[in-house]
C-alpha positions as CSV (number, residue, x, y, z in Angstrom):
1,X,308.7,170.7,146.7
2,X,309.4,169.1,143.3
3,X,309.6,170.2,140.1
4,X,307.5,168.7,137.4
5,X,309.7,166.1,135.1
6,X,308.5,167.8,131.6
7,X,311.0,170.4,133.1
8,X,313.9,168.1,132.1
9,X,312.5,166.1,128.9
10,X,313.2,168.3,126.0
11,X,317.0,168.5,125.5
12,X,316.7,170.5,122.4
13,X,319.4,173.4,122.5
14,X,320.1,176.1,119.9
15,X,323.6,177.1,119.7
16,X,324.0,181.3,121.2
17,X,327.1,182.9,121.0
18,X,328.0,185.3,124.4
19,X,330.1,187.5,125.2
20,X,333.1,186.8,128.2
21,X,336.3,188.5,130.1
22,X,338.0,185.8,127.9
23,X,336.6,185.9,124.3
24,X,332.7,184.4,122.8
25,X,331.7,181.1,124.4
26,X,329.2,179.2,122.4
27,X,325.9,178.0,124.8
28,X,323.3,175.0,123.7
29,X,320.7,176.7,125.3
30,X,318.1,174.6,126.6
31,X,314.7,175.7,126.8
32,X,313.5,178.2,129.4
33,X,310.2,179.3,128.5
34,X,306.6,177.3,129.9
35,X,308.5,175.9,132.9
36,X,306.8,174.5,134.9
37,X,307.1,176.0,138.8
38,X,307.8,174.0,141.9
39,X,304.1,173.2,144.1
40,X,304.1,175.4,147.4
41,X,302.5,174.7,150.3
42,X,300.0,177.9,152.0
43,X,302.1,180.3,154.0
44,X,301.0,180.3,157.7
45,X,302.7,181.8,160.7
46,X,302.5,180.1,163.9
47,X,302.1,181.6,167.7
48,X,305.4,180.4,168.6
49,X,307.0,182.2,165.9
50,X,304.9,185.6,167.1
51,X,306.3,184.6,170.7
52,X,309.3,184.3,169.4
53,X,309.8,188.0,167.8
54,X,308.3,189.1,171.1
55,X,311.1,187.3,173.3
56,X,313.4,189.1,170.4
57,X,312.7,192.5,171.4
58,X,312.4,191.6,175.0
59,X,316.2,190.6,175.0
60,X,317.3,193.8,173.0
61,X,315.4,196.2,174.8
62,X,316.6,194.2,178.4
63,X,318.6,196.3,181.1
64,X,322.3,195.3,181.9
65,X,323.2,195.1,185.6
66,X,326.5,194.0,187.1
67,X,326.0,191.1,189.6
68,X,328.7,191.6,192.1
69,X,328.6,188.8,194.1
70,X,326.8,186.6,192.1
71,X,327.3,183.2,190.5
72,X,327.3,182.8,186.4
73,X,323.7,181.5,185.4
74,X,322.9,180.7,182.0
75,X,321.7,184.1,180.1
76,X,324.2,186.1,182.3
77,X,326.9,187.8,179.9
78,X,330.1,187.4,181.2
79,X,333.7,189.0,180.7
80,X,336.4,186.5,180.5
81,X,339.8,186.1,180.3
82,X,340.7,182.7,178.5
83,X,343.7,180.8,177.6
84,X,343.2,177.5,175.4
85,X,345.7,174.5,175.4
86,X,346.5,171.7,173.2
87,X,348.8,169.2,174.7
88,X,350.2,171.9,176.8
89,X,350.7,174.0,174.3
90,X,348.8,177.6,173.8
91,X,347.5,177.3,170.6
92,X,347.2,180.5,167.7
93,X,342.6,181.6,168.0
94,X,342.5,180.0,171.6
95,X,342.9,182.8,173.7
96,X,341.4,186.1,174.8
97,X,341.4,189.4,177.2
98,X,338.4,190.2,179.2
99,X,336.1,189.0,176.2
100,X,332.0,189.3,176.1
101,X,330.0,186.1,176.1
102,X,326.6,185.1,176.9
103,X,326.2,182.2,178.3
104,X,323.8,179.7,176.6
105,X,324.1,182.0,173.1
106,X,326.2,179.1,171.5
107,X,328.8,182.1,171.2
108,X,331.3,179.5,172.2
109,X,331.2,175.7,172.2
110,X,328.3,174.4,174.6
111,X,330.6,172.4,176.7
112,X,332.7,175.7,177.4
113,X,329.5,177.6,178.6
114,X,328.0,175.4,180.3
115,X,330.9,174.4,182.8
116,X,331.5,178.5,183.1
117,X,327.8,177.9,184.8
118,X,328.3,178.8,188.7
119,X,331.9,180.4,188.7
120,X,332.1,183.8,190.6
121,X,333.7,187.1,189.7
122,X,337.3,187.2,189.8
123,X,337.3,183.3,190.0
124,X,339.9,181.4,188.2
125,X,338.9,177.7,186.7
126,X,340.6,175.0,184.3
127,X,338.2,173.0,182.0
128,X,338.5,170.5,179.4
129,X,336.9,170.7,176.1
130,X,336.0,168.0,173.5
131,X,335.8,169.3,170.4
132,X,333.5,167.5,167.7
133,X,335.2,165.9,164.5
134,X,333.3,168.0,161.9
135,X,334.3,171.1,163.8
136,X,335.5,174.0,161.5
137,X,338.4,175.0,162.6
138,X,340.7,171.7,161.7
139,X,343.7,171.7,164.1
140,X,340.3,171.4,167.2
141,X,338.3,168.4,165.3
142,X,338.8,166.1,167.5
143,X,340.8,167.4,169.9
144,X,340.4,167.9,174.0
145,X,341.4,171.6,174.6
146,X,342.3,172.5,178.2
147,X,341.0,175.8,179.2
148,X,342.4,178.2,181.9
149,X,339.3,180.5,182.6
150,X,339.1,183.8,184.5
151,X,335.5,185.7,185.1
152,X,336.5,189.6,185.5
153,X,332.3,190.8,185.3
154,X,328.9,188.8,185.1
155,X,325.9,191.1,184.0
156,X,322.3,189.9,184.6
157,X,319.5,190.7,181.9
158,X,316.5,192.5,183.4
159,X,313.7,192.0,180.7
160,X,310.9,194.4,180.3
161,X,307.2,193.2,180.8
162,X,305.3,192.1,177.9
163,X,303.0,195.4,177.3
164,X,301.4,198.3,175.6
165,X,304.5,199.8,177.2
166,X,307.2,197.5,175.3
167,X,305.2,197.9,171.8
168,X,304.8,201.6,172.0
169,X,309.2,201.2,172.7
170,X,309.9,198.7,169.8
171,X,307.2,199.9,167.0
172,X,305.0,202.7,165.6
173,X,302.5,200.0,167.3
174,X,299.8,201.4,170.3
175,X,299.5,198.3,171.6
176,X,300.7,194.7,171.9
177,X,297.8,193.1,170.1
178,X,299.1,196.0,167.0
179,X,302.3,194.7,167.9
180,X,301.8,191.1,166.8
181,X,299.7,191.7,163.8
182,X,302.3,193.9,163.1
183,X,305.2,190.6,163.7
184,X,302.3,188.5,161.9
185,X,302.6,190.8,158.8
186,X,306.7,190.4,158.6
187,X,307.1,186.7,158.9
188,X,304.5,186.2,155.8
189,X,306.4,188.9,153.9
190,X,309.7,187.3,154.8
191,X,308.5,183.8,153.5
192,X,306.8,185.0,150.7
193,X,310.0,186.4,149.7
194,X,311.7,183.2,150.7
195,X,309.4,181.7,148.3
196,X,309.7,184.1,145.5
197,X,313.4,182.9,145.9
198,X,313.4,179.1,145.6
199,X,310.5,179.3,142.7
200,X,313.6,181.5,140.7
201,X,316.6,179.5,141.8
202,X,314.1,175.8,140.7
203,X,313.3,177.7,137.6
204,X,316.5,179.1,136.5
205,X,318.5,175.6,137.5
206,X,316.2,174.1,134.3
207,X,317.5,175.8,131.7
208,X,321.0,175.7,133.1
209,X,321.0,171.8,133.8
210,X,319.3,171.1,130.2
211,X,322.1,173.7,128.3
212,X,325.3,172.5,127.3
213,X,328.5,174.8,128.0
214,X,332.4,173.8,128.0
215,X,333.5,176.3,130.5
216,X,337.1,177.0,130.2
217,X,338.8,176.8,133.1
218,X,340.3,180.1,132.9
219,X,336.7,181.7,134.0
220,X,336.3,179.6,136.9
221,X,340.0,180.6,137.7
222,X,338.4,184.4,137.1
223,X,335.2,183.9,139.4
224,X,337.0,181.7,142.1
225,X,339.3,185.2,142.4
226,X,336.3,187.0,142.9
227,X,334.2,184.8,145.7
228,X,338.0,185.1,147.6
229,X,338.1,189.3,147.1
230,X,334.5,189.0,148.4
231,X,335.5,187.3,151.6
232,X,338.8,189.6,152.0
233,X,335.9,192.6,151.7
234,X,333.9,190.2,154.9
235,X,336.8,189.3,157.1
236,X,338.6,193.1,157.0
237,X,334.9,194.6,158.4
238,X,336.2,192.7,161.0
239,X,339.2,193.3,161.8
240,X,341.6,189.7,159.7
241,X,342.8,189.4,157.0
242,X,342.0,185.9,154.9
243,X,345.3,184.1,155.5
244,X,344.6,184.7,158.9
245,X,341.6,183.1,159.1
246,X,342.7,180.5,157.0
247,X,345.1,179.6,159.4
248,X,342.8,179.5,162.3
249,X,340.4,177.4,160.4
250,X,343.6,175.4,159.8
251,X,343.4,174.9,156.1
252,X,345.5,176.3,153.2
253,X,345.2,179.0,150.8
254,X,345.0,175.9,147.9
255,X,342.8,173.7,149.6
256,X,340.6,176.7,150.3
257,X,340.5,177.5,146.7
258,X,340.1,173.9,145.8
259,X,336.3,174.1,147.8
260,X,335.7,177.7,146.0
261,X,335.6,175.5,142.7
262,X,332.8,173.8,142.2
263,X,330.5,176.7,143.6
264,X,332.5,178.7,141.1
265,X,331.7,176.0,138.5
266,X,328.4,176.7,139.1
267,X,328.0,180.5,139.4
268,X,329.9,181.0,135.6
269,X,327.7,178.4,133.7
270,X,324.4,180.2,135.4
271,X,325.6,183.4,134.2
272,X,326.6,181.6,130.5
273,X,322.9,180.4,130.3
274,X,321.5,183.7,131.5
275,X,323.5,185.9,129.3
276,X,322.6,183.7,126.0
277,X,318.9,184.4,127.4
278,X,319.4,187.5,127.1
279,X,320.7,188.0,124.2
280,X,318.3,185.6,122.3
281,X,315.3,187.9,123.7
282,X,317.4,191.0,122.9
283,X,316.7,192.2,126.6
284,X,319.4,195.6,125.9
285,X,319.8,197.3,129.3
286,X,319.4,201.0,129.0
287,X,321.4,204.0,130.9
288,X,318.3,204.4,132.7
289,X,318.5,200.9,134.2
290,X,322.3,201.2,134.8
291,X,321.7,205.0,137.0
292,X,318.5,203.5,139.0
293,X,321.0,200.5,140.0
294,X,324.0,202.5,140.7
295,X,321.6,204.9,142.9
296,X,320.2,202.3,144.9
297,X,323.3,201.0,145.7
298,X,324.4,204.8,146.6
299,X,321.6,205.0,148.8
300,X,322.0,201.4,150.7
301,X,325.6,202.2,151.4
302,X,325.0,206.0,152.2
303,X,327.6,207.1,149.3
304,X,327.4,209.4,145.8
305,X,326.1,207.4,143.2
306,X,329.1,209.4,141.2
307,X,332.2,207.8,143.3
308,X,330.3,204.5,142.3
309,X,330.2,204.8,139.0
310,X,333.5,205.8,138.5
311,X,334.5,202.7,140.8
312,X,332.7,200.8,138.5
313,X,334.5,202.1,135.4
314,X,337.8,202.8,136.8
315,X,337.6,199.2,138.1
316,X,337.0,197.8,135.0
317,X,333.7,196.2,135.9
318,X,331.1,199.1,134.3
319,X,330.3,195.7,131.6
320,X,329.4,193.0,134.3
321,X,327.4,195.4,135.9
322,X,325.3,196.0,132.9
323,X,325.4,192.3,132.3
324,X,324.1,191.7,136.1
325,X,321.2,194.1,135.2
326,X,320.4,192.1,131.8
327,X,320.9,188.3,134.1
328,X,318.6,189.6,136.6
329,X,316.2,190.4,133.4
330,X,316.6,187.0,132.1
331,X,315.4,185.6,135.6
332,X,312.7,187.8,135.1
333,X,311.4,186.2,132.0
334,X,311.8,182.7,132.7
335,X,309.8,183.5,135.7
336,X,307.3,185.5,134.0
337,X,306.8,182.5,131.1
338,X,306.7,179.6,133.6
339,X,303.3,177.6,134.4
């Protein structure tokens, strides 16, 4: 999927003066109209993605029974007990009470699943654990983790039968043939949107490669603050806070920051280049605009759309909303004027 080089020939920018947190911030802006757009192959869905869907709703729609007696087979979800040690040592992250995990998922490392494969209810096991050296969490790249493991439940999935029965239980649908057309119909809306995606990200990276922008470093500083309030906002929902998590992926707070910087980087000199779109085709964003946002937001998150305009304003952030609205405008356009 490449991009036609006439994309990145004409260097010509005209200086545009936009408005930041910090001050004006004068943008070359390149150009960003008759772009041309990225060739796409013909969307087509395939039976094994169909199948797979099917298999989807089989599994959430399966029956949980306890297996008494039973040995762990792969599929079974299992309640364990689990203590993890690094050169004898318990380690912060590696342990657990009476925890959920189904074997085969990937919910843990492979290795640790798959020697969890035959052990009985209230059996006890040790295992060792090599972990990989790009693994995530630092302080286990690399490592062998000794495992004491303790199975208190194993629960077998019964699946239902692939049937008029299952679709008229998952869907509107009558029937399983519905049922797949109906699967059929998703996946090409899904990739269509997919599509609609990359053809704005190509076209919008154009104009912001071919624009020249000294960014100060005091609105990366400003956006990089942001990106780490958005993951506080991810990791509370469940249940850590970020220095917690930090610590378990065994990195610090600085080098953290350090890799938010050159996404950050990124982000502000989009949103320069957008912003001086907008303003050179006067795209003004009206109350209206503002209200139909703020109420669609109201209505994804089950809230008044009053509480989140005052947020909004009491926050301080009612003018990068608008600007959002007027960036997403500018998209818009340089989608609408591409070739």
């Amino acid at each position: 999927m490449d991009t036609n080089t006439q994309n990145t020939t004409n260097n010509t920018t005209q200086p545009v003066e936009v408005r930041t947190e910090i001050g004006s911030i004068t943008v070359g802006l390149g150009a960003y109209k008759g772009l041309k757009k990225p060739e796409q192959k013909a969307i087509t869905v395939t039976e094994q993605e169909i199948e797979q869907e099917l298999e989807a709703y089989r599994d959430r729609h399966a029956k949980l029974e306890p297996v008494a007696d039973g040995i762990v087979q792969t599929g079974d979800i299992v309640k364990i007990d689990y203590q993890g040690y690094i050169d004898g040592s318990p380690f912060d992250g590696g342990s657990g009470k009476n925890q959920a995990l189904e074997i085969g998922s990937g919910g843990f490392i492979l290795s640790f699943e798959e020697q969890m494969v035959g052990m009985k209810t209230n059996e006890d096991k040790q295992i060792e654990v090599d972990f990989p050296e790009n693994y995530h969490v630092r302080k286990l790249a690399g490592s062998t983790v000794t495992f004491h493991i303790k199975v208190n439940e194993i629960t077998r999935k019964t699946l239902p039968e692939l049937n008029d029965d299952l679709a008229k239980a998952v869907s509107y649908c009558k029937t399983l043939d519905e049922l797949k057309e109906d699967i059929k119909k998703n996946i090409v809306s899904y990739k269509e949107m997919e599509v609609g995606k990359y053809i704005k990200d190509v076209l919008v990276s154009i104009p912001v490669k071919n624009s020249l922008v000294e960014i100060p470093e005091s609105l990366i500083d400003i956006e990089i603050k942001k990106m780490i309030a958005d993951l506080e906002h991810h990791v509370k929902s469940k249940g850590i806070t970020v220095d917690k998590y930090l610590e378990t992926a065994g990195i610090s707070r600085e080098e953290f920051e350090a890799q938010f910087r050159t996404e950050a980087e990124k982000r502000v000199q989009t949103q320069l280049v957008l912003m001086a779109i907008a303003k050179t085709e006067r795209m003004h964003v009206t109350e209206d605009e503002i209200t139909n946002q703020i109420n669609q937001i109201a209505t994804m998150h089950k809230t008044k759309a009053s509480d989140i305009r005052t947020h909004l304003i009491d926050g301080g952030n009612y003018t990068a909303f608008k600007n959002e609205i007027a960036m997403r405008k500018a998209v818009e356009l340089i989608v609408q004027f591409s070739e």
